[in-house]
C-alpha positions in Angstrom: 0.0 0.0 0.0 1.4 3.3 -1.0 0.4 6.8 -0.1 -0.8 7.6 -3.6 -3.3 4.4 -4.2 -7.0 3.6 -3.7 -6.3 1.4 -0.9 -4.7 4.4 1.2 -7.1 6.7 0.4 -9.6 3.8 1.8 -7.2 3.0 4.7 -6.5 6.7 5.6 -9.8 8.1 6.8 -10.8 4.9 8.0 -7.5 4.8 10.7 -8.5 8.1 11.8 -11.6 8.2 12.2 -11.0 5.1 14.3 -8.6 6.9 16.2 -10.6 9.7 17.6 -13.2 7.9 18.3 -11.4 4.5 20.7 -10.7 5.8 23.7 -7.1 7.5 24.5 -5.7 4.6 26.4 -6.4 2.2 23.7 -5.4 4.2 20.8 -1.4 3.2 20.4 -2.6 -0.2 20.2 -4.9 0.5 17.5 -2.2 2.6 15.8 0.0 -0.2 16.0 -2.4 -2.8 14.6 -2.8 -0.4 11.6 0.7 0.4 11.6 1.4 -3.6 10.9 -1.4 -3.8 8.5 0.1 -1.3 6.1 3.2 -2.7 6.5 2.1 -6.0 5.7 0.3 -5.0 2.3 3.8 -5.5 0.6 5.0 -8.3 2.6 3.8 -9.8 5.8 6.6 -12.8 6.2 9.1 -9.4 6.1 6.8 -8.1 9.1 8.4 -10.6 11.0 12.1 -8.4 10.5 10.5 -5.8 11.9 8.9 -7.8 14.8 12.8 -8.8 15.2 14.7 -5.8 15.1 11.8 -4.0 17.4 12.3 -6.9 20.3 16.2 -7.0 19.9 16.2 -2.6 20.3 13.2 -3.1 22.7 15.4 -5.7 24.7 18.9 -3.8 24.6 16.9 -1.0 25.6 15.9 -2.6 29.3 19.2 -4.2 29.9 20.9 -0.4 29.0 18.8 1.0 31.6 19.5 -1.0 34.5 20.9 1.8 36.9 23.4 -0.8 38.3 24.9 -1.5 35.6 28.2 -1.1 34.5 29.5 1.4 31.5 31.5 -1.3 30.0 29.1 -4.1 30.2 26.2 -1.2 28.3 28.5 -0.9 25.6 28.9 -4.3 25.1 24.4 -4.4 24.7 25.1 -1.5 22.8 27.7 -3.5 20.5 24.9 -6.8 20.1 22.4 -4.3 19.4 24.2 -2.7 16.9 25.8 -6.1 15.4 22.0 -8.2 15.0 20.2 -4.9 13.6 23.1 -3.9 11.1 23.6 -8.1 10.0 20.0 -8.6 9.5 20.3 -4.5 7.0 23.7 -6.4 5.7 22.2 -9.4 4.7 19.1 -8.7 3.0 21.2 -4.9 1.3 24.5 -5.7 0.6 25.3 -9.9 0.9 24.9 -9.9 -3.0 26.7 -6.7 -3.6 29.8 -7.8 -1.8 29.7 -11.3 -3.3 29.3 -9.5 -6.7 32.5 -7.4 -5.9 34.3 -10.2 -4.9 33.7 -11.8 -8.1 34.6 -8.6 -10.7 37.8 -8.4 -8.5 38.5 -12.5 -9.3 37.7 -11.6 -12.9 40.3 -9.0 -13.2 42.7 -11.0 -11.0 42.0 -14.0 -13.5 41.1 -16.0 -10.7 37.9 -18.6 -11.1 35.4 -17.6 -8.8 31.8 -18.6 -8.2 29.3 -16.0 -6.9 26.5 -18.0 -4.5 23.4 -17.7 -5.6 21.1 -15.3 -4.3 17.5 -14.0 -4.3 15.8 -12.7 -2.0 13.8 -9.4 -2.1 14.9 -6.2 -0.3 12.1 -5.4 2.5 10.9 -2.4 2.0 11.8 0.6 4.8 14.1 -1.6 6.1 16.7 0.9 6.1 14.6 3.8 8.0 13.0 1.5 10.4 16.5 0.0 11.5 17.7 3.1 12.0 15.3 4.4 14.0 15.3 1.5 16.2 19.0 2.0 16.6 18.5 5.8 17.4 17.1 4.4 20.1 19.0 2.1 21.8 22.2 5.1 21.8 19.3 7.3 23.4 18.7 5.0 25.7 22.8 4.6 26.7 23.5 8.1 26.6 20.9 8.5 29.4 18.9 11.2 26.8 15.7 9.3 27.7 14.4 6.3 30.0 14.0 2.9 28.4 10.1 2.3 27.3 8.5 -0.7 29.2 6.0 -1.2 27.4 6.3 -3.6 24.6 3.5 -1.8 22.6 4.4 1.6 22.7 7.7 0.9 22.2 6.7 -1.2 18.6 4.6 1.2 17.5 7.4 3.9 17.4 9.4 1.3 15.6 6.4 0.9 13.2 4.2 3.8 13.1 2.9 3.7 9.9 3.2 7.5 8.8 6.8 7.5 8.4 7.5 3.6 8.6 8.4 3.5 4.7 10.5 5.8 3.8 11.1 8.4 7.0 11.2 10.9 8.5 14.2 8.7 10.5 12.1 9.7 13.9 14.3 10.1 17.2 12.9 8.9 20.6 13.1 11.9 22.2 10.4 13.3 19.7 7.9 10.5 18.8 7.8 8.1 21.6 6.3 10.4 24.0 4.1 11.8 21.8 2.5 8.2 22.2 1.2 9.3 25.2 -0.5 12.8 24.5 -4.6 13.2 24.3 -5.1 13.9 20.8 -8.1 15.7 20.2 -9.5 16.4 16.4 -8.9 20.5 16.3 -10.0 21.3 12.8 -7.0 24.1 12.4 -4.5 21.3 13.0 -6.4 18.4 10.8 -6.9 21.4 7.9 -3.0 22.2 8.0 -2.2 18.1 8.1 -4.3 17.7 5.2 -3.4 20.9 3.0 0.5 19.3 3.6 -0.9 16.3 2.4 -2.2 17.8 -0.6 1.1 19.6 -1.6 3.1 16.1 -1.3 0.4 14.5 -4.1 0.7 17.3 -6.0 5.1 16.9 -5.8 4.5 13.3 -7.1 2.1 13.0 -8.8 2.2 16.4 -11.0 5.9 16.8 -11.2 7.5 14.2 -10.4 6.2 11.4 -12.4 6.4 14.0 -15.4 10.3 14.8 -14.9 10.5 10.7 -14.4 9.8 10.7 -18.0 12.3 12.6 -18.8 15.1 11.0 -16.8 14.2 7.8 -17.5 14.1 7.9 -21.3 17.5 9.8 -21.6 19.6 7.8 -19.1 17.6 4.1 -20.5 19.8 5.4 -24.1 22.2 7.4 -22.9 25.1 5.8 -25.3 22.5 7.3 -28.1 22.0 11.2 -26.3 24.5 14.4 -26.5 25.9 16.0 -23.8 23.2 18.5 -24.2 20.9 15.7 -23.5 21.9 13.7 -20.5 22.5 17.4 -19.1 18.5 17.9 -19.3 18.3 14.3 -18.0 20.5 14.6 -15.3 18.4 17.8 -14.3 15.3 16.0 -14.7 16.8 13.4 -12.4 17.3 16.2 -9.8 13.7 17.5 -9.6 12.1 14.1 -9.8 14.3 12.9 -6.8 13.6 16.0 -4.7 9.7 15.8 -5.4 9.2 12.4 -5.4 11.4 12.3 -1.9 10.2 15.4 -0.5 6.5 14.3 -1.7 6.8 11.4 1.0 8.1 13.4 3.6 5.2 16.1 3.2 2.6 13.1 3.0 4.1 11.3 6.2 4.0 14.5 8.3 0.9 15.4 7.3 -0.7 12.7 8.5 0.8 12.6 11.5 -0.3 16.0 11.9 -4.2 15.2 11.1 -3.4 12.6 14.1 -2.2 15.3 16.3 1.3 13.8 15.9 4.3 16.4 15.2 7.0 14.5 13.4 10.3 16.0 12.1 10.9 18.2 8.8 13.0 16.4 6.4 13.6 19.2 3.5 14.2 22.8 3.7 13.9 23.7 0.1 17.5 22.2 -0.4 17.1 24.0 -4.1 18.1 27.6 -2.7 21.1 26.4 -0.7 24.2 28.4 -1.6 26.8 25.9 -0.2 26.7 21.6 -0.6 27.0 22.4 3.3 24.4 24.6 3.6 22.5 21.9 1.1 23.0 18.8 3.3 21.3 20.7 5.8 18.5 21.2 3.6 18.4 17.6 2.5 16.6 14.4 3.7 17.8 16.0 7.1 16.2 13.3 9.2 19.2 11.0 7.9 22.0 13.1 8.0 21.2 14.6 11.6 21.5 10.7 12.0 24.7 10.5 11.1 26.0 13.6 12.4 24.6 12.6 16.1 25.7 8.7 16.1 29.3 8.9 13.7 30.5 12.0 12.6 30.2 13.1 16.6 31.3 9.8 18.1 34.0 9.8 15.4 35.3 13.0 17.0 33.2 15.5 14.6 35.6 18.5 14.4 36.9 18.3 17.7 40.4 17.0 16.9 41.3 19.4 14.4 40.5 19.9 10.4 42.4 17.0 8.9 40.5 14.8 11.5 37.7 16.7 10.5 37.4 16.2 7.2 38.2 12.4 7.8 35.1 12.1 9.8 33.1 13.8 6.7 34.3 11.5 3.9 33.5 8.8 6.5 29.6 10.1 7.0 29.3 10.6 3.1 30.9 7.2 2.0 28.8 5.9 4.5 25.7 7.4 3.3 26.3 6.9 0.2 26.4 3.1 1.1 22.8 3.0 3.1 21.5 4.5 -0.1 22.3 1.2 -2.1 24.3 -1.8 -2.5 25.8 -0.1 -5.9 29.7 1.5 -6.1 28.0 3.8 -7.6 26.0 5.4 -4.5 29.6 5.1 -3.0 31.0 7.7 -5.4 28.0 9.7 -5.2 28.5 9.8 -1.5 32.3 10.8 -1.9 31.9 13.4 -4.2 29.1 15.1 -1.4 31.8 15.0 0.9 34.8 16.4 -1.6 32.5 19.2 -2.5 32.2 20.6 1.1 35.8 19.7 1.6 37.0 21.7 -1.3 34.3 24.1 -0.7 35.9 24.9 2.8 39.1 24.8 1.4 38.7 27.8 -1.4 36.6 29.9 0.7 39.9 32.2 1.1 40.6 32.5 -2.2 36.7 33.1 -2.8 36.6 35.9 -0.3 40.0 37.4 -1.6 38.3 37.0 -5.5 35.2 39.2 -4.8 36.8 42.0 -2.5 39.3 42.0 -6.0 36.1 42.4 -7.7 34.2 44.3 -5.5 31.5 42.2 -4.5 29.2 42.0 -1.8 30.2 38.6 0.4 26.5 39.2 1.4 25.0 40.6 -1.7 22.5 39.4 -4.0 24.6 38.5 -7.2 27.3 36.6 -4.8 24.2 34.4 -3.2 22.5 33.6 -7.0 26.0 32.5 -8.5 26.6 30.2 -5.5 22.7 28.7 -5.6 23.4 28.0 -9.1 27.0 26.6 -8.4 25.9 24.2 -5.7 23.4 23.0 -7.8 25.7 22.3 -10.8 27.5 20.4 -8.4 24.6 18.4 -7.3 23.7 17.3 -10.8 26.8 16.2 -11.4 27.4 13.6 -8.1 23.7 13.1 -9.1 25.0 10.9 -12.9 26.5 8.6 -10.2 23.3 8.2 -8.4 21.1 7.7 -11.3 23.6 5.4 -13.4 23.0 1.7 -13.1 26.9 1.2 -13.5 30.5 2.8 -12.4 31.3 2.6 -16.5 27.9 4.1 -17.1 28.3 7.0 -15.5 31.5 7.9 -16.2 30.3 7.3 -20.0 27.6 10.4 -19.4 30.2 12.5 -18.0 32.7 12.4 -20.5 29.7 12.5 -22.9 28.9 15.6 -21.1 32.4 17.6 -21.3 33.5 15.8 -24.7 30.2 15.4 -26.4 28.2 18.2 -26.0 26.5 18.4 -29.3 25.7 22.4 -29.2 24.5 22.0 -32.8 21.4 19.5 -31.2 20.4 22.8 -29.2 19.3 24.2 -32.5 18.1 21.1 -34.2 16.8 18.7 -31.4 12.9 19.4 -30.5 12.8 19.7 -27.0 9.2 18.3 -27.0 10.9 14.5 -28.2 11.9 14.1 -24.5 9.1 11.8 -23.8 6.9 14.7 -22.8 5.3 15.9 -26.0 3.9 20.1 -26.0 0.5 19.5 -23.8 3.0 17.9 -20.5 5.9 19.9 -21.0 3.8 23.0 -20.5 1.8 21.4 -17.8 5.3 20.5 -16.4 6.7 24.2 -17.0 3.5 25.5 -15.2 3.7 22.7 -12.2 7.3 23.7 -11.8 6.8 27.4 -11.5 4.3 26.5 -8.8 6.8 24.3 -6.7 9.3 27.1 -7.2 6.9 29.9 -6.0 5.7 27.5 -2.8 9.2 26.7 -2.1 9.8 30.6 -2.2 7.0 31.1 0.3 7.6 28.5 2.8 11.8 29.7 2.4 10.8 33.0 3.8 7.9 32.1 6.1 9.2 28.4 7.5 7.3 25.4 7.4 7.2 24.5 11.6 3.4 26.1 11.9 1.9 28.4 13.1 0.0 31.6 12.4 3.3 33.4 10.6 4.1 30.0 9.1 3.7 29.3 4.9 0.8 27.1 5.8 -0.8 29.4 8.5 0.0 32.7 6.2 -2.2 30.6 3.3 -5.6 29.4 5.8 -5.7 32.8 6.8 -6.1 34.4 3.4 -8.9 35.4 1.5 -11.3 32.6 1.1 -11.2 32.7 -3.0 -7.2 32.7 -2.9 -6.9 29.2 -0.8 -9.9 27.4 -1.9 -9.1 28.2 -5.6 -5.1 27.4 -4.5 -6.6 24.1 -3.4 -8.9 23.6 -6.2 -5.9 24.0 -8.7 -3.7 21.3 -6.4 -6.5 19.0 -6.8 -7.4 19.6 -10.1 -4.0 19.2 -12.1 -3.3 15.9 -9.6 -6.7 14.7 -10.9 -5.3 15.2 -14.5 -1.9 13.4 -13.9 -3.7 10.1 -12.0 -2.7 7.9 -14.6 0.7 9.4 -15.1 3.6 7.1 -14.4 4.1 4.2 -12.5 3.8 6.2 -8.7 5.8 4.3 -6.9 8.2 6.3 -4.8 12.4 6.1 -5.6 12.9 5.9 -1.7 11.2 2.7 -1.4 14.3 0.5 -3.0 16.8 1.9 -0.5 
């Protein structure tokens, strides 16, 4: 069951009216029962991972909170929480992936190898739901809160169904507790739940699925495209990722939120960042405030000085590169993300030294468009990696891109031959300028609520400018139903 299907639009109203209506100290059990369900729409044998990993977290949790015990022997429940959660990630992830390696380096080596066979379907979310449960258990050690006793409560933040899939990666300290809150239906807090709800359908299925055609059709012939080409494709690729990602995220909180559940903001309109720092703050933050809080920090961070600190950052990146799939590819990507802030770090004397030669503003206008558009140049480009099948692939694009061009295809290539034809690329141009003037909005009014929020500035407008805002959303998602396949890039990793 996916967010954008019959069944969930069923499901949905049916959960919460549910809800509201059991009384409060039976609701997280209903949540969790629901929470299972939806999981088990894919696959319920692969329920019975989660089941696991909750009761190992669950388990490590109560031993880690024994007030007698000892530091060394925590670290050691710590260390077995850690090992089962990651072996059972490792085994279903990456087992064929580092047979597979194994066997190109035999190949090259000329040694006879034999890769085992293997077949078994990635579960989907198990990526996000491990890590969660993990954010847990280092909670639970660093004394930040008290182990949960209860069984239920504590499975239900493992599995609450909202953000199960594909995130928000929730902490403890946020959700758990909010398991415990009286929820009452307020009509203010349901209206902005379901207007965020509308703005993630009309991310995937207006835009995204249109700039998937795109993509899709230049990178499936890429040996065949210009430079020019897999350019377009590659920047395709970057607003079909951030839609169809940020489309989740909006649809998860939301919600939450008609539930009376607050759950964490996972993009910042990471489009108008002016640094690939300033962007992975921006971007999917839910997993890289994960990393910063339980490696880059544990790793030292930038305690121990700036070569130590830029260790620690390749570290994160390579490493999150690697959660985002058993591929050398997503390894690159993930090095590249962490060269760019390197460099970036690196040159910022020479930048500053650069404009004050040419007199410009460090603060200014024109200084802050030219480093938007740089750090997203640089995006699309660790992006090729990310969106090629193959090492050899992308490396192919990119020296198609520099080598290749084809300027003269500029002239004599109809844009509308993308996939798109003149009615969708217009629809997509209009859809676009849309998601460029929200993410405008919600860049200078925020996103966290509220009455000076984007959200609370737009419900307290004139009635004919949000009800025909909302009739519009509804109208060109209505005309893009049928568009694409709908299912969300997130879910493979």
């Amino acid at each position: 069951m996916i967010f954008n299907s019959m069944q969930f639009v069923v499901f949905f109203p049916i959960a919460v009216l549910l809800y509201f209506l059991i009384p409060h100290k039976f609701r997280y059990l209903w949540l969790l029962a629901t929470s299972y369900f939806y999981y088990m729409c894919w696959n319920p044998k692969y329920a019975l991972l989660l089941l696991l990993s909750t009761l190992i977290t669950y388990a490590s949790g109560l031993l880690i909170g024994r007030e007698y015990m000892s530091v060394r022997r925590k670290k050691w429940y710590v260390g077995i929480s850690f090992f089962l959660n990651l072996s059972i990630l490792f085994f279903y992830k990456y087992f064929d992936f580092l047979f597979s390696s194994i066997a190109r380096i035999c190949e090259t080596l000329g040694i006879d190898y034999v890769k085992p066979a293997f077949d078994v379907l990635l579960p989907v979310g198990i990526s996000f739901y491990i890590f969660q449960a993990l954010s847990y258990t280092m909670d639970v050690y660093r004394g930040e809160i008290r182990p949960e006793r209860n069984v239920f409560k504590y499975a239900l933040f493992v599995s609450f169904f909202p953000q199960l899939v594909a995130g928000p990666i929730e902490r403890s300290k946020n959700l758990l507790g909010q398991f415990d809150e009286v929820h009452f239906f307020d009509y203010d807090r349901v209206r902005e739940g379901l207007i965020q709800m509308l703005w993630g359908f009309f991310l995937k299925l207006v835009i995204a699925e249109r700039f998937a055609i795109t993509a899709n059709l230049i990178y499936g012939n890429y040996n065949e495209c210009t430079g020019y080409q897999l350019m377009i494709g590659t920047f395709a690729f970057a607003f079909q990722i951030y839609c169809d990602f940020a489309s989740y995220s909006e649809i998860a909180i939301g919600s939450a939120k008609v539930m009376g559940f607050h759950l964490m903001e996972n993009f910042r309109q990471p489009f108008f960042a002016d640094s690939c720092g300033d962007l992975w703050r921006r971007w999917h933050i839910s997993l890289n405030t994960w990393f910063r809080d339980y490696l880059y920090i544990p790793l030292g961070g930038s305690r121990k000085g700036k070569t130590r600190k830029y260790v620690n950052l390749m570290i994160v990146f390579l490493t999150s590169g690697l959660w985002h799939g058993a591929n050398w590819t997503f390894v690159i990507w993930g090095g590249l993300s962490g060269l760019f802030q390197i460099i970036g770090a690196e040159l910022k004397g020479i930048r500053m030294r650069l404009m004050n030669l040419i007199h410009m503003k460090p603060d200014g206008k024109l200084r802050h468009v030219l480093s938007v558009v740089s750090t997203f140049l640089l995006f699309n480009f660790s992006l090729i990696f990310f969106r090629s099948g193959t090492v050899s692939e992308a490396f192919c694009i990119v020296r198609k891109i520099f080598t290749e061009f084809g300027i003269k295809s500029i002239f004599t290539t109809s844009p509308f031959e993308l996939g798109l034809g003149v009615k969708n690329l217009l629809f997509l141009a209009f859809s676009t300028v849309i998601l460029l003037i929200g993410d405008t909005f919600k860049e200078k009014y925020g996103t966290c609520g509220g009455p000076d929020s984007a959200i609370g500035r737009l419900t307290a407008s004139k009635w004919y400018i949000r009800w025909g805002f909302y009739y519009l959303l509804v109208l060109l998602i209505l005309l893009s139903a049928n568009l694409g396949s709908a299912e969300f890039i997130y879910f493979s990793f």
